[in-house]
N, CA, C and O atoms as CSV, one atom per row, in Angstrom:
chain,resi,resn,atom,element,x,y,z
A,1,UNK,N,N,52.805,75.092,65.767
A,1,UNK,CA,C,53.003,74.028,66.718
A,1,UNK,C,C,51.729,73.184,66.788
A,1,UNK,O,O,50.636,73.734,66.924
A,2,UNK,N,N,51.886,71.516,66.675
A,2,UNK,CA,C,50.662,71.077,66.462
A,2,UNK,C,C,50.358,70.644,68.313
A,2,UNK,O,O,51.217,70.212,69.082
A,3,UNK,N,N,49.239,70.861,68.568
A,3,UNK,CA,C,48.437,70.500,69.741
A,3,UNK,C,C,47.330,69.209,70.134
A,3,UNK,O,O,46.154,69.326,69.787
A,4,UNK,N,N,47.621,68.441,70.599
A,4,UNK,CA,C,47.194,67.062,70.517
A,4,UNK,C,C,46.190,67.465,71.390
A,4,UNK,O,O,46.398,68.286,72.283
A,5,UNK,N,N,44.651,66.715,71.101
A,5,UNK,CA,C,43.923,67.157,71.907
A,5,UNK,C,C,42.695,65.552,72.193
A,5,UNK,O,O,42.077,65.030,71.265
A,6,UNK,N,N,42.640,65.175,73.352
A,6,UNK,CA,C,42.143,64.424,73.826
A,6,UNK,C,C,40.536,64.314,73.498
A,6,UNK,O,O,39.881,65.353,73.575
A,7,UNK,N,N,39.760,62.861,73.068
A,7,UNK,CA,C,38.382,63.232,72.768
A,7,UNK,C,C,37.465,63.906,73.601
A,7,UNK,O,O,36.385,64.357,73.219
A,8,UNK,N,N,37.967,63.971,74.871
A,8,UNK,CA,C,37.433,64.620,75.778
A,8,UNK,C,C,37.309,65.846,75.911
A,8,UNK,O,O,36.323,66.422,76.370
A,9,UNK,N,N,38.769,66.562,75.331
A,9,UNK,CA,C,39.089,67.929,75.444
A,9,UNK,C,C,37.899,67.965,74.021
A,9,UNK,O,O,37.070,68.817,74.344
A,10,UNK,N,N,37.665,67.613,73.170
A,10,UNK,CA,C,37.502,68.046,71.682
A,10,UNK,C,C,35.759,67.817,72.081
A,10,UNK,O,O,34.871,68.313,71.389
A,11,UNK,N,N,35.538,67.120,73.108
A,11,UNK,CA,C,33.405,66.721,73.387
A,11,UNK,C,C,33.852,68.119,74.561
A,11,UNK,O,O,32.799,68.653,74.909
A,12,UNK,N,N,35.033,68.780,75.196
A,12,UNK,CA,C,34.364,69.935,75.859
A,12,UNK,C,C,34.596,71.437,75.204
A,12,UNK,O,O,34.231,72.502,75.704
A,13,UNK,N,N,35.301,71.244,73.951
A,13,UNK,CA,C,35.544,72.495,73.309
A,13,UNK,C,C,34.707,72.457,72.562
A,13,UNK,O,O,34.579,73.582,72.078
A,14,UNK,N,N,33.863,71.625,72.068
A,14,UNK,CA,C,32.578,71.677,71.235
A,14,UNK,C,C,31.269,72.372,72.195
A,14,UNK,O,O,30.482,73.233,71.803
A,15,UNK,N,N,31.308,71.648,73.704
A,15,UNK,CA,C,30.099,72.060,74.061
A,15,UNK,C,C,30.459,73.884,74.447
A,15,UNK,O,O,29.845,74.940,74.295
A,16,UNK,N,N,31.386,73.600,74.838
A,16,UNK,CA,C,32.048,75.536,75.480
A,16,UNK,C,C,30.968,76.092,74.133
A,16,UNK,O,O,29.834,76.563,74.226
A,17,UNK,N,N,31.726,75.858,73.006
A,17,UNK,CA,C,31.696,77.120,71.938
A,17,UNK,C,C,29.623,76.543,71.852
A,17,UNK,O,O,28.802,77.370,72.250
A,18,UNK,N,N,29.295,75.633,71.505
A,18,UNK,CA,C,27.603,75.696,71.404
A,18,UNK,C,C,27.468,76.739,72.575
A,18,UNK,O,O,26.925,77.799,72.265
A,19,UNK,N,N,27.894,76.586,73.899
A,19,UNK,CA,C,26.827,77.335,75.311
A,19,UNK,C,C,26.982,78.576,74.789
A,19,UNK,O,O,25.916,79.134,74.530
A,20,UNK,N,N,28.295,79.387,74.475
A,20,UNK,CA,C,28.836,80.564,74.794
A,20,UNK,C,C,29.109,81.082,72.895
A,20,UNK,O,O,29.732,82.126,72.700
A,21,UNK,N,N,28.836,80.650,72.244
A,21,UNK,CA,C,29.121,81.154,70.781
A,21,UNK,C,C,30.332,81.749,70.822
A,21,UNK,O,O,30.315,82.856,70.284
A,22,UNK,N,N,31.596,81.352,71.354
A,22,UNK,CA,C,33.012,81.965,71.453
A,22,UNK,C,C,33.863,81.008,71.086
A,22,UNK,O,O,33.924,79.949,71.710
A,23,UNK,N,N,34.479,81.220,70.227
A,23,UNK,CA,C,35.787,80.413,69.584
A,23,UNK,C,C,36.481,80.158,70.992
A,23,UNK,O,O,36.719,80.972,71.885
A,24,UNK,N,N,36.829,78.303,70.910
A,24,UNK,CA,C,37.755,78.418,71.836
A,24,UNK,C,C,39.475,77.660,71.424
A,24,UNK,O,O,39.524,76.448,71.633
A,25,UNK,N,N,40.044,77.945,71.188
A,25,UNK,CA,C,41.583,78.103,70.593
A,25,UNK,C,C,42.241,76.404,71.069
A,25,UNK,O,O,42.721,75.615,70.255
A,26,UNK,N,N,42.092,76.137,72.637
A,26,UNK,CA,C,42.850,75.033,73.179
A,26,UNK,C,C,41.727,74.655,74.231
A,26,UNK,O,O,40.660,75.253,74.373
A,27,UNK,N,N,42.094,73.730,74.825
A,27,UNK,CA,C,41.237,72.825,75.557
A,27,UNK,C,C,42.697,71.893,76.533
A,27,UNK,O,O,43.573,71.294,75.908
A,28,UNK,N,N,42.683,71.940,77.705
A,28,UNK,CA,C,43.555,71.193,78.894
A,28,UNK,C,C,42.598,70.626,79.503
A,28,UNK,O,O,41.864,71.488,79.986
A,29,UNK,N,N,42.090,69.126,79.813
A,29,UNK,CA,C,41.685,68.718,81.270
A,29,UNK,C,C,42.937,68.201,82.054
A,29,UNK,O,O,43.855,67.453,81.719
A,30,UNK,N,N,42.586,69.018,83.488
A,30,UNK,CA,C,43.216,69.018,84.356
A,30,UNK,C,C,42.708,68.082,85.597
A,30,UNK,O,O,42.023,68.512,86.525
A,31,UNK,N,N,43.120,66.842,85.474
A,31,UNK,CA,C,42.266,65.870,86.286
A,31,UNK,C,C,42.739,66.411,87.875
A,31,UNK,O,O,41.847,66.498,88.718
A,32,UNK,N,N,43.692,66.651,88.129
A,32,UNK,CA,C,44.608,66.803,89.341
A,32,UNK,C,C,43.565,67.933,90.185
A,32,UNK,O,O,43.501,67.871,91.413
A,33,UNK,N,N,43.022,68.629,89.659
A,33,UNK,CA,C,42.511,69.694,90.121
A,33,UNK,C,C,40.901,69.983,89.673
A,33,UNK,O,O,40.150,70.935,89.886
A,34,UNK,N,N,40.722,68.599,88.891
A,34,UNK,CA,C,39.172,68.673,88.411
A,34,UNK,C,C,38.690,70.276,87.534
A,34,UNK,O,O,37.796,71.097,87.743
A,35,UNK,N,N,39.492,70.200,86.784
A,35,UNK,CA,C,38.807,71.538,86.075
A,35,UNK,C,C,39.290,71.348,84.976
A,35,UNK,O,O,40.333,70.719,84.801
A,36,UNK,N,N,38.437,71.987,83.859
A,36,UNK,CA,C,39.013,71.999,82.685
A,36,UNK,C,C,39.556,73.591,82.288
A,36,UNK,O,O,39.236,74.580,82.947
A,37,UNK,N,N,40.459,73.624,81.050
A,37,UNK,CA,C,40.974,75.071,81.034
A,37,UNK,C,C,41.054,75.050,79.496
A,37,UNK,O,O,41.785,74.419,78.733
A,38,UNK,N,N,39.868,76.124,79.239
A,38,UNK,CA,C,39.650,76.381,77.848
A,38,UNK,C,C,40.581,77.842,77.523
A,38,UNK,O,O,40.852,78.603,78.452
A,39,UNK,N,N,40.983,78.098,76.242
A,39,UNK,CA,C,41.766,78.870,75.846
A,39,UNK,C,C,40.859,79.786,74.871
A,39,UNK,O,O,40.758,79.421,73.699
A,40,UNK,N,N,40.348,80.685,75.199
A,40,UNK,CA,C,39.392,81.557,74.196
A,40,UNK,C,C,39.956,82.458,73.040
A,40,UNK,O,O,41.101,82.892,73.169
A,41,UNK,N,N,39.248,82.760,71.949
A,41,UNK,CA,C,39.786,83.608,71.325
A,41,UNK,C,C,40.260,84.676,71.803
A,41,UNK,O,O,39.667,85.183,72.755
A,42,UNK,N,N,41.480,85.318,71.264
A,42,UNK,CA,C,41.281,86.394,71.555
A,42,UNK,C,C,39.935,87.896,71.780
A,42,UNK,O,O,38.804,87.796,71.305
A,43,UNK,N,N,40.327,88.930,72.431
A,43,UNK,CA,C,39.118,89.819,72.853
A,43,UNK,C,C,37.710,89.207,73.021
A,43,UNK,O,O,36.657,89.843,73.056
A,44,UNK,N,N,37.854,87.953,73.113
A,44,UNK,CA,C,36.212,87.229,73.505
A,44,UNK,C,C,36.010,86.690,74.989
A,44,UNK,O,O,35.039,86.015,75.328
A,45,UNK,N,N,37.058,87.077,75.839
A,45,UNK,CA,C,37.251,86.151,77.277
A,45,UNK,C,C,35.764,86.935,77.767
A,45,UNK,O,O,34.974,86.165,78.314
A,46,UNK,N,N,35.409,88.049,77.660
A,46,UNK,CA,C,34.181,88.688,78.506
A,46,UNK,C,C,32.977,88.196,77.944
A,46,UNK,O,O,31.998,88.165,78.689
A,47,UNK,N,N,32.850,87.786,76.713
A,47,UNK,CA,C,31.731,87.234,76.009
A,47,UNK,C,C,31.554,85.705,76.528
A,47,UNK,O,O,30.425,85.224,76.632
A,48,UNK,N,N,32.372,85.186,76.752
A,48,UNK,CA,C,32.467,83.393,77.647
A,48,UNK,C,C,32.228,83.531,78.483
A,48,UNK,O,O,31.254,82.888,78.875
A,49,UNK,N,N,32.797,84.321,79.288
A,49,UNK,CA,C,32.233,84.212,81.277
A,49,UNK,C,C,30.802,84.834,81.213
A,49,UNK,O,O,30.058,84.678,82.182
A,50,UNK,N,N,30.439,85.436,80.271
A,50,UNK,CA,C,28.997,86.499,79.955
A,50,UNK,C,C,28.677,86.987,81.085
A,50,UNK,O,O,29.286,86.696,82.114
A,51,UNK,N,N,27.487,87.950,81.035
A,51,UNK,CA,C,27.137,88.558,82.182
A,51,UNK,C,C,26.952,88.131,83.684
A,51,UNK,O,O,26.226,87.185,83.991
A,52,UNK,N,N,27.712,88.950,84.687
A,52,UNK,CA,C,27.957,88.265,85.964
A,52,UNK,C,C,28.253,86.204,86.027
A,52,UNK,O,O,27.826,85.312,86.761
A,53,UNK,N,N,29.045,86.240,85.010
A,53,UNK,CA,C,29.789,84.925,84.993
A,53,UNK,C,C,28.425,83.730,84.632
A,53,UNK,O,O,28.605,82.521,84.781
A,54,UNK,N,N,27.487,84.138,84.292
A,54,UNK,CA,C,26.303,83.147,83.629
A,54,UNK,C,C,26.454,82.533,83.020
A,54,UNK,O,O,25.976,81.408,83.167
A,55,UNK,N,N,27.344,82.909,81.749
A,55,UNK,CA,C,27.334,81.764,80.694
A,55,UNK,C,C,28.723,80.633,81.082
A,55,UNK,O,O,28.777,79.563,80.476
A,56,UNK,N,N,29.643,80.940,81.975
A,56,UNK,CA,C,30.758,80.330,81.960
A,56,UNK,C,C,30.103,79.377,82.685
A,56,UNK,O,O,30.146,78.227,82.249
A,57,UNK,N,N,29.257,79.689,84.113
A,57,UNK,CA,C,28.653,78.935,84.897
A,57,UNK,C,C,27.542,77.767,84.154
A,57,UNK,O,O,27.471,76.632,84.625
A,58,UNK,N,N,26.789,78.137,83.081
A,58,UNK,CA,C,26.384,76.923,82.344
A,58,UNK,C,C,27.280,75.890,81.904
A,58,UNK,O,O,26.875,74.728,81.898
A,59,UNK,N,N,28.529,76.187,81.511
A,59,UNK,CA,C,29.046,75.605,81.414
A,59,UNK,C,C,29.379,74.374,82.050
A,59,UNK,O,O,29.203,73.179,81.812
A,60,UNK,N,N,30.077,75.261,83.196
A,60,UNK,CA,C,30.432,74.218,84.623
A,60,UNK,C,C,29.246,73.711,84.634
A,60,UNK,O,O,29.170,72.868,83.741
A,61,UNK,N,N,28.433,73.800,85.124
A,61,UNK,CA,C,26.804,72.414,85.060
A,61,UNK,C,C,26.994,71.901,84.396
A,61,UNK,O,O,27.350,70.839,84.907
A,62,UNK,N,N,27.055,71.799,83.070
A,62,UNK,CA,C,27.292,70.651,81.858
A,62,UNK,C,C,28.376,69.636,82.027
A,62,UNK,O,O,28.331,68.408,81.945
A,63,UNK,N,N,29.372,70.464,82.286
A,63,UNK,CA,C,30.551,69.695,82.315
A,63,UNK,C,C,31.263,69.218,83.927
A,63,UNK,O,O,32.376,68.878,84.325
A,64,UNK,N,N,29.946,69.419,84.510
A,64,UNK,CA,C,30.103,68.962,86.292
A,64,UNK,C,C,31.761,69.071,86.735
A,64,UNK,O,O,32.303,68.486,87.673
A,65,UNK,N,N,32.207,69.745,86.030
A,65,UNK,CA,C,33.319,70.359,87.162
A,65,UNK,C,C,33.774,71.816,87.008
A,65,UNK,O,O,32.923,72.505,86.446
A,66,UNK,N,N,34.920,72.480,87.368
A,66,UNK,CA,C,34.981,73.878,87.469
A,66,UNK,C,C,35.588,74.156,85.751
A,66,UNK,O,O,36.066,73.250,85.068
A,67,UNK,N,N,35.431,75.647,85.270
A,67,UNK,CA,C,36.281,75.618,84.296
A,67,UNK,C,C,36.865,76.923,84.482
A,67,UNK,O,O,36.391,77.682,85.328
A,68,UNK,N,N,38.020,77.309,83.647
A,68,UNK,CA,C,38.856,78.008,84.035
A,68,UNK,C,C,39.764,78.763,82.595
A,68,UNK,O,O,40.722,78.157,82.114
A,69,UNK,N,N,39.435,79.752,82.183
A,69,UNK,CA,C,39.377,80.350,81.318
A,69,UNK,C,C,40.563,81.238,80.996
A,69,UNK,O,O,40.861,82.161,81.754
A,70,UNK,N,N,41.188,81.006,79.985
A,70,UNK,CA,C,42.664,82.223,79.515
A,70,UNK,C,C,41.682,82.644,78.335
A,70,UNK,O,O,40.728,82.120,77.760
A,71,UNK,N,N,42.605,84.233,78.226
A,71,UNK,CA,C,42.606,84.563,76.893
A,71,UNK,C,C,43.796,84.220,75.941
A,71,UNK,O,O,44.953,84.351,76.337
A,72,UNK,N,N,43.448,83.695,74.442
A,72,UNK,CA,C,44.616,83.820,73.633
A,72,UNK,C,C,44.809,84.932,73.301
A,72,UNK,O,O,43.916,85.728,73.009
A,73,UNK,N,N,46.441,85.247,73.290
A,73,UNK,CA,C,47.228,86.237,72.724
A,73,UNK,C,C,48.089,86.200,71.667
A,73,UNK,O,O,48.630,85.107,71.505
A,74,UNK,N,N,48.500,87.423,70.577
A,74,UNK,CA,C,49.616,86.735,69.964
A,74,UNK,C,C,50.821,86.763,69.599
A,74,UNK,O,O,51.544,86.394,68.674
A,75,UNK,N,N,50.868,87.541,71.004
A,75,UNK,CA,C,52.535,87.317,71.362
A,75,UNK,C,C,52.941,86.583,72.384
A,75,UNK,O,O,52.015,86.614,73.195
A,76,UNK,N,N,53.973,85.817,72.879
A,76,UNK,CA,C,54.109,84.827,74.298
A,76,UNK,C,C,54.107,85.592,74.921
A,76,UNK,O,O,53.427,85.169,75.856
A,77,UNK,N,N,54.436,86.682,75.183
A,77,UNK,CA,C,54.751,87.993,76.753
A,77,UNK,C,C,53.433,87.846,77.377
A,77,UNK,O,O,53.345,87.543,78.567
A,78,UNK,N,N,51.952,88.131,76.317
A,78,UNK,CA,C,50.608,88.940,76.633
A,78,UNK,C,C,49.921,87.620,76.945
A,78,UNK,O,O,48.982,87.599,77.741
A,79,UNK,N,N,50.441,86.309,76.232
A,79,UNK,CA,C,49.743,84.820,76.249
A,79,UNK,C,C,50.290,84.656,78.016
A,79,UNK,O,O,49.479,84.398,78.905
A,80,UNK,N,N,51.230,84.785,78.183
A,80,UNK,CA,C,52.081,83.914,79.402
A,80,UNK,C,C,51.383,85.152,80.442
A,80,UNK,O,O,50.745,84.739,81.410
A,81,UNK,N,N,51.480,86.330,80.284
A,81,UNK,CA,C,50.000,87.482,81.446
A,81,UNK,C,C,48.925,86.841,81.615
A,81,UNK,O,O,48.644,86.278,82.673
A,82,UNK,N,N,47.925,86.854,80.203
A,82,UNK,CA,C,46.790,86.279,80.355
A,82,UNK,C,C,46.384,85.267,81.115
A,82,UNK,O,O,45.255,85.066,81.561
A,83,UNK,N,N,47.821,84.334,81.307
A,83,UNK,CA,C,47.549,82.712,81.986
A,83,UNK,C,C,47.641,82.870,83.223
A,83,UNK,O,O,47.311,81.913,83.923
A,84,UNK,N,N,48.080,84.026,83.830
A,84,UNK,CA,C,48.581,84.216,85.258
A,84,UNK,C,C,47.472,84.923,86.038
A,84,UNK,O,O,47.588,84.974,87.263
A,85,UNK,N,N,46.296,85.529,85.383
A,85,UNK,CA,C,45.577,86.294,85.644
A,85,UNK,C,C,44.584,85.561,86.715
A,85,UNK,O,O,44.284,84.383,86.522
A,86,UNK,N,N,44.055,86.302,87.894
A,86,UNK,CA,C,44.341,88.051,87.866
A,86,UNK,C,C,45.122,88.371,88.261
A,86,UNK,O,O,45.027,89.575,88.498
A,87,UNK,N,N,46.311,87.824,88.626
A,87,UNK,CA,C,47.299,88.615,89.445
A,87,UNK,C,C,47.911,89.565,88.389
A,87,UNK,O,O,47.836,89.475,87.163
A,88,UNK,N,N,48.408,90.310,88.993
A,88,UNK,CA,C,48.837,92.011,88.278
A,88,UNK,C,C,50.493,91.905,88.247
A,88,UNK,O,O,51.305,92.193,89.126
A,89,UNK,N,N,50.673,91.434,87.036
A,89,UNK,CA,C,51.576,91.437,85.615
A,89,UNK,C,C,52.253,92.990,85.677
A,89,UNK,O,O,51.592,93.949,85.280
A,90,UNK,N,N,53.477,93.140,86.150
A,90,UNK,CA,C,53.708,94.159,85.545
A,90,UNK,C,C,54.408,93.940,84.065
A,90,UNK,O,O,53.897,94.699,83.242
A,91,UNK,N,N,55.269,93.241,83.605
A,91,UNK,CA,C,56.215,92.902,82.649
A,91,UNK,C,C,56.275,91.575,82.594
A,91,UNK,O,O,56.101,90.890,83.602
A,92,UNK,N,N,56.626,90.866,80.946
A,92,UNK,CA,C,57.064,89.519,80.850
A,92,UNK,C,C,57.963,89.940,80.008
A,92,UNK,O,O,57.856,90.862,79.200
A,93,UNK,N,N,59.403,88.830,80.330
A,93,UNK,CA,C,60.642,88.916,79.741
A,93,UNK,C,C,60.639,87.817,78.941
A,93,UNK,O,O,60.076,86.813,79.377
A,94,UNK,N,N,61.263,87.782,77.615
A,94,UNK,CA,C,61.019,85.725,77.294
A,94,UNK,C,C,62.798,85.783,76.276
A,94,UNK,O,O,63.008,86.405,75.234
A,95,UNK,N,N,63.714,84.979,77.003
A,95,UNK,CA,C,65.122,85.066,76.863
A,95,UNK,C,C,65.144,83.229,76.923
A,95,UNK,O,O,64.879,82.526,77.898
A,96,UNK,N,N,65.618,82.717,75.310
A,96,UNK,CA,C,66.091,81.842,75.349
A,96,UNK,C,C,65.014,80.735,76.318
A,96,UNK,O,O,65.356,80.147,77.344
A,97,UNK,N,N,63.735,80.674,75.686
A,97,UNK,CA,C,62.572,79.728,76.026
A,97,UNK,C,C,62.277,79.694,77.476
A,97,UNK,O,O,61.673,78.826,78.105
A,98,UNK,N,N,62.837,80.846,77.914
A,98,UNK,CA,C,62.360,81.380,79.632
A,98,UNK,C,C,61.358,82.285,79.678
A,98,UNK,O,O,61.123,82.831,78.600
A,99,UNK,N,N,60.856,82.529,80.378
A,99,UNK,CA,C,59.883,83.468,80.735
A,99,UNK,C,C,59.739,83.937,81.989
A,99,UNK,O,O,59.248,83.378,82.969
A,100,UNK,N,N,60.413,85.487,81.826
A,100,UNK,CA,C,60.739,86.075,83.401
A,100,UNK,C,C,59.330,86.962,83.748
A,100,UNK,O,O,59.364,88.119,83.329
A,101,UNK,N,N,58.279,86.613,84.360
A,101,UNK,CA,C,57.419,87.554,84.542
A,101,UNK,C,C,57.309,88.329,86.302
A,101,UNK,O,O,57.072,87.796,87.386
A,102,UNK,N,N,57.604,89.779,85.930
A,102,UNK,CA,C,57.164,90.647,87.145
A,102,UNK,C,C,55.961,90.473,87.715
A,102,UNK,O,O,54.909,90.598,87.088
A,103,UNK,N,N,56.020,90.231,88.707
A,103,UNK,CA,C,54.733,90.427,89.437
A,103,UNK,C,C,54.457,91.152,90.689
A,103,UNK,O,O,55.369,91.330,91.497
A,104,UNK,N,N,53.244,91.592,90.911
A,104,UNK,CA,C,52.906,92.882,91.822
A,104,UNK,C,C,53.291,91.909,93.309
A,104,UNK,O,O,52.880,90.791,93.617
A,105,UNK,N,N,54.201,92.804,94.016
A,105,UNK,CA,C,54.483,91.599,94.943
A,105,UNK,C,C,53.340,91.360,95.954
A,105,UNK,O,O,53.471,90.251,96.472
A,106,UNK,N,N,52.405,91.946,96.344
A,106,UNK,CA,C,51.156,91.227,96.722
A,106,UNK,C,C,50.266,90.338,96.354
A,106,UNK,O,O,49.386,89.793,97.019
A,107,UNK,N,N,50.698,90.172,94.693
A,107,UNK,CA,C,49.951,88.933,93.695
A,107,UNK,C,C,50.923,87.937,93.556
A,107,UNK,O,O,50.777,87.382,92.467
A,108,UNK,N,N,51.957,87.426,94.272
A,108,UNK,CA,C,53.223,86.498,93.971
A,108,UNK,C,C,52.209,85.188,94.182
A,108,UNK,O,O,51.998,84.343,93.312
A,109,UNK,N,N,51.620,85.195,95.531
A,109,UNK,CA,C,50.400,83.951,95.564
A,109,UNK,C,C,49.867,83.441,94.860
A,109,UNK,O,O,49.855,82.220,94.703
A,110,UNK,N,N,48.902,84.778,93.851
A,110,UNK,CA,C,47.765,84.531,92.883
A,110,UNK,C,C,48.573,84.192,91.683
A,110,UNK,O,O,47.940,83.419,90.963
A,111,UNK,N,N,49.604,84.457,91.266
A,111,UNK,CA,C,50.472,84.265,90.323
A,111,UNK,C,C,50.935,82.559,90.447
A,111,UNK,O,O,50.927,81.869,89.427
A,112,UNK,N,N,51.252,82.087,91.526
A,112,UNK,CA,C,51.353,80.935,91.750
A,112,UNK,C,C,50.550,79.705,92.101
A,112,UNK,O,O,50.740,78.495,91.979
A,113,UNK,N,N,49.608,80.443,92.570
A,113,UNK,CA,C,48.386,79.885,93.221
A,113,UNK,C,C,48.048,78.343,94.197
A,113,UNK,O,O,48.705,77.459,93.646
A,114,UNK,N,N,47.655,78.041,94.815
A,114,UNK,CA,C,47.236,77.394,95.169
A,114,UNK,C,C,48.021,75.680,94.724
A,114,UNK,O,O,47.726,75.048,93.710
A,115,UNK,N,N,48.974,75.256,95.719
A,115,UNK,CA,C,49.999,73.892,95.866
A,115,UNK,C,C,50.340,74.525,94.404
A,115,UNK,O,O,50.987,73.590,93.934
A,116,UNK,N,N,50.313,75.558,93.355
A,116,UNK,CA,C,51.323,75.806,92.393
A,116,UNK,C,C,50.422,75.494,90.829
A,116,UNK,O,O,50.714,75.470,89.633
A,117,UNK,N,N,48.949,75.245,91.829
A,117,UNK,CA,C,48.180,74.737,89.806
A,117,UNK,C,C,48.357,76.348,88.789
A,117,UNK,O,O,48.813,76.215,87.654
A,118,UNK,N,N,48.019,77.623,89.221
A,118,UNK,CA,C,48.726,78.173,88.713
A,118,UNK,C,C,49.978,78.511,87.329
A,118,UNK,O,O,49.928,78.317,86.115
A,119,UNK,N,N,50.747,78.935,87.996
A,119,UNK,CA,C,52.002,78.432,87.519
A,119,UNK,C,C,52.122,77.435,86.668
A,119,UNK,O,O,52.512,77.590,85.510
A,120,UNK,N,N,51.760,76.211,87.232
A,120,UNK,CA,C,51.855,75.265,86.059
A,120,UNK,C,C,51.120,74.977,85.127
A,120,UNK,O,O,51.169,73.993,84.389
A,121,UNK,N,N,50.287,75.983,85.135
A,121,UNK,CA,C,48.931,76.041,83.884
A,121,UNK,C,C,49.663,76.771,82.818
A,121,UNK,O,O,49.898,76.418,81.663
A,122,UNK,N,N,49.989,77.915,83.477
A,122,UNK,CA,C,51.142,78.686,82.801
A,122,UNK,C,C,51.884,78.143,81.681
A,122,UNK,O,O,51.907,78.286,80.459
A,123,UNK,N,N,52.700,77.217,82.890
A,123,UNK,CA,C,53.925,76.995,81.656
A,123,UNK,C,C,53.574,75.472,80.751
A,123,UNK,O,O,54.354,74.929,79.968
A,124,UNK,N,N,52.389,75.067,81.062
A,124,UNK,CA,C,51.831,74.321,80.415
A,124,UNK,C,C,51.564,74.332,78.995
A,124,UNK,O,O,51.830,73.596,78.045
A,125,UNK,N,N,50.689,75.872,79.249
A,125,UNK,CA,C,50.084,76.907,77.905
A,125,UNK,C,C,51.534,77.492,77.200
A,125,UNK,O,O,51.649,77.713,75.994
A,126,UNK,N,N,52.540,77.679,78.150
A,126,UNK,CA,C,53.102,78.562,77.527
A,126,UNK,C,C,54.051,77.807,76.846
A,126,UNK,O,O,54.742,78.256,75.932
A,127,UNK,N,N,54.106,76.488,77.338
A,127,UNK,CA,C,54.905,74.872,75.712
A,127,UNK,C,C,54.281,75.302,74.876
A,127,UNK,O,O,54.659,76.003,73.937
A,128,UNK,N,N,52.354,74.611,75.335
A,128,UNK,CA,C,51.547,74.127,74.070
A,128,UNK,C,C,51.882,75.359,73.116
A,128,UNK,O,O,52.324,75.121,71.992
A,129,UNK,N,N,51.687,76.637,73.530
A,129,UNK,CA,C,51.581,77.569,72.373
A,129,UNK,C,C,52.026,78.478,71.814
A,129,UNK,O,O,51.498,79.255,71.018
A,130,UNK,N,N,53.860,78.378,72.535
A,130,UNK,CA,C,54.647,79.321,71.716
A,130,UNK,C,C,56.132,78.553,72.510
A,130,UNK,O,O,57.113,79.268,72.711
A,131,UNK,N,N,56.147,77.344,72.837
A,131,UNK,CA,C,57.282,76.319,72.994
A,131,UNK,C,C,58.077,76.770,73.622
A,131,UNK,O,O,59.251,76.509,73.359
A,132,UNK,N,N,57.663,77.841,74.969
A,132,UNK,CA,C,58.302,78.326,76.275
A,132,UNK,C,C,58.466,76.999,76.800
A,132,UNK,O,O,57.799,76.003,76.519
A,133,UNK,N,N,59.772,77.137,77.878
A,133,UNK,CA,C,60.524,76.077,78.365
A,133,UNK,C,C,59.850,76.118,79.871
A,133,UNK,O,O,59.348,75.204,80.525
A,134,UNK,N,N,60.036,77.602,80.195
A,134,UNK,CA,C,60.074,77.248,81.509
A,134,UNK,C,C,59.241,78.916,81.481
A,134,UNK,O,O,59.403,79.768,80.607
A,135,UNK,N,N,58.032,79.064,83.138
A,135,UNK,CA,C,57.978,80.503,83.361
A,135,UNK,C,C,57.974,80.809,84.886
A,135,UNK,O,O,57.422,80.187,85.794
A,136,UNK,N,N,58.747,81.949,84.923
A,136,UNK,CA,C,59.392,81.936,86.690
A,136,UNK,C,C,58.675,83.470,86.686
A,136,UNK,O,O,58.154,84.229,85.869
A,137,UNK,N,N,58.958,83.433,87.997
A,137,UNK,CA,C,57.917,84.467,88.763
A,137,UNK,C,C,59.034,85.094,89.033
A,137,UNK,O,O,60.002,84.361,89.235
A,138,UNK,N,N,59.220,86.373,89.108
A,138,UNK,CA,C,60.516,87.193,89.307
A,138,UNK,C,C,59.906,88.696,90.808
A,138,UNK,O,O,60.715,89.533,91.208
């Protein structure tokens, strides 16, 4: 699936990977919410935020607003978890470009988050990168 990526996204996925030496997969600015949302390699999300969140936080200085970090996965079930995080995932279902994900019902909030940016980061990621339609909170 090809991913169109804005010069902006492509001047902040350049500086991510210089601060943090971590492959980063996708790049979203999210003007609505002032943050950008980088997509890391896989098993590298702890190497980006680096120790007690230092290196992610250079970041944010550089790029004077918040950033906000998934891991890539490479299956949609573990991609469409990762995006929801931290809320506690028990199961993702994916039936006909849906995506039914369980969630711990005390994390239904964090799963949705805040007026819904959340969620719609989600199913944002979960078009760009495996052409999910839709992902509902079950």
């Amino acid at each position: 699936m090809v991913r169109r990526l804005t010069d902006e996204a492509i001047r902040c996925l350049a500086l991510f990977e210089e601060i943090t030496d971590v492959e980063a997969v996708d790049c979203v600015i999210d003007d609505e919410y002032d943050r950008v949302v980088i997509v890391v390699a896989q098993g590298r999300l702890a190497d980006a935020i680096g120790h007690e969140g230092q290196t992610v936080r250079r970041v944010e200085q550089r790029l004077n607003r918040d950033v906000h970090l998934v891991e890539f996965a490479d299956t949609p079930e573990d991609f469409v978890a990762n995006s929801l995080r931290p809320a506690a995932i028990y199961a993702v279902h994916i039936d006909d470009g849906v995506a039914n994900v369980e969630v711990a019902d005390r994390d239904r909030g964090v799963a949705i988050g805040s007026d819904g940016q959340t969620i719609e980061l989600a199913r944002e990621l979960a078009k760009r990168h495996f052409d999910i339609d839709e992902v509902r909170i079950e």
